[in-house]
C-alpha positions, -999 to +999 in steps of 0.1 A: +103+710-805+125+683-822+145+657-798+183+659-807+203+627-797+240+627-801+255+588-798+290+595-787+323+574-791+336+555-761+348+588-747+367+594-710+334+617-696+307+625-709+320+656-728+353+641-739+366+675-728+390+661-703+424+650-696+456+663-712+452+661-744+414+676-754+405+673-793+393+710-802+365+697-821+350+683-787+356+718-769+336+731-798+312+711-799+303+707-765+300+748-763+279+744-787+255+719-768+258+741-738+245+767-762+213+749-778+206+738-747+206+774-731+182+785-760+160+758-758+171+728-775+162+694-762+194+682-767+209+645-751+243+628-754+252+590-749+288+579-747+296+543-759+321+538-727+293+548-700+257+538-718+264+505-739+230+495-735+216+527-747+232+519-783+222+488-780+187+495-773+181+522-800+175+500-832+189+528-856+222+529-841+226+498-834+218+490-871+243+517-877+271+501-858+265+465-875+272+479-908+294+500-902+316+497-873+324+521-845+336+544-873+299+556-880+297+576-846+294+600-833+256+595-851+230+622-845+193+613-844+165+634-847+130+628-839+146+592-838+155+592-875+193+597-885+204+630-889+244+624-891+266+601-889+305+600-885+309+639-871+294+660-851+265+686-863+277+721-862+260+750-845+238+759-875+225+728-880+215+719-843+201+756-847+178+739-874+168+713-861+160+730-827+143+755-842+163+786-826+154+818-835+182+833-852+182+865-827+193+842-801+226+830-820+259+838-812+290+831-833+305+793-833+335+786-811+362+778-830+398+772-822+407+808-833+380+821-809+382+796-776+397+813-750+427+797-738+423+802-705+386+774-717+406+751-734+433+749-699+404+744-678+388+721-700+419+703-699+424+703-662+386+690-655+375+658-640+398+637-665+433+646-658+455+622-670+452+582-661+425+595-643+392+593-654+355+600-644 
């Protein structure tokens, strides 16, 4: 199985689904990690604010973030060779890459299709406004 790394933006947890005011894309995107990692995926996350060193330490990203700023992330590596860089990888492609069988997959949250009552409680997590994990 392939190694999926996801180099987050200096975010306010390690989800960046927290505080008031939660970008959808992140609610997506972390079901979708919840997902790949339910059906197997070997899946990790680094976030800029709470693992510097980790960015600094991968020679691809840090590479990455001399050209190109802080504007390049998120950056997903696979097998330790760059994948994406700049958004996040949707649910069929971290299907791909993880090999999931497509009997196991289940439609892609999208904002049309999130549950409110996810996106409140996503909201009203550990980062609730000044406050942050």
């Amino acid at each position: 199985m392939k190694k999926i790394q996801i180099f987050d933006p200096a975010l306010c947890c390690s989800s960046g689904v927290c505080g008031v005011d939660v970008d959808q894309a992140l609610v997506c995107f972390s079901a979708d990690v919840d997902w790949a990692k339910q059906n197997g995926a070997l899946l990790e996350r680094f976030n800029l604010a709470q693992q510097p060193i980790v960015f600094a330490e991968n020679a691809v990203v840090r590479g990455l973030l001399e050209r190109s700023g802080e504007s390049a992330l998120p950056v997903t590596l696979v097998d330790g060779e760059l994948a994406l860089a700049g958004r996040y990888p949707t649910r069929d492609e971290l299907t791909r890459w993880a090999a999931i069988t497509p009997a196991s997959t289940a439609p892609a949250p999208t904002a049309s299709n999130v549950p409110a009552a996810a996106s409140s409680a996503a909201a009203g997590s550990c980062c609730s406004g000044a406050r942050c994990c």
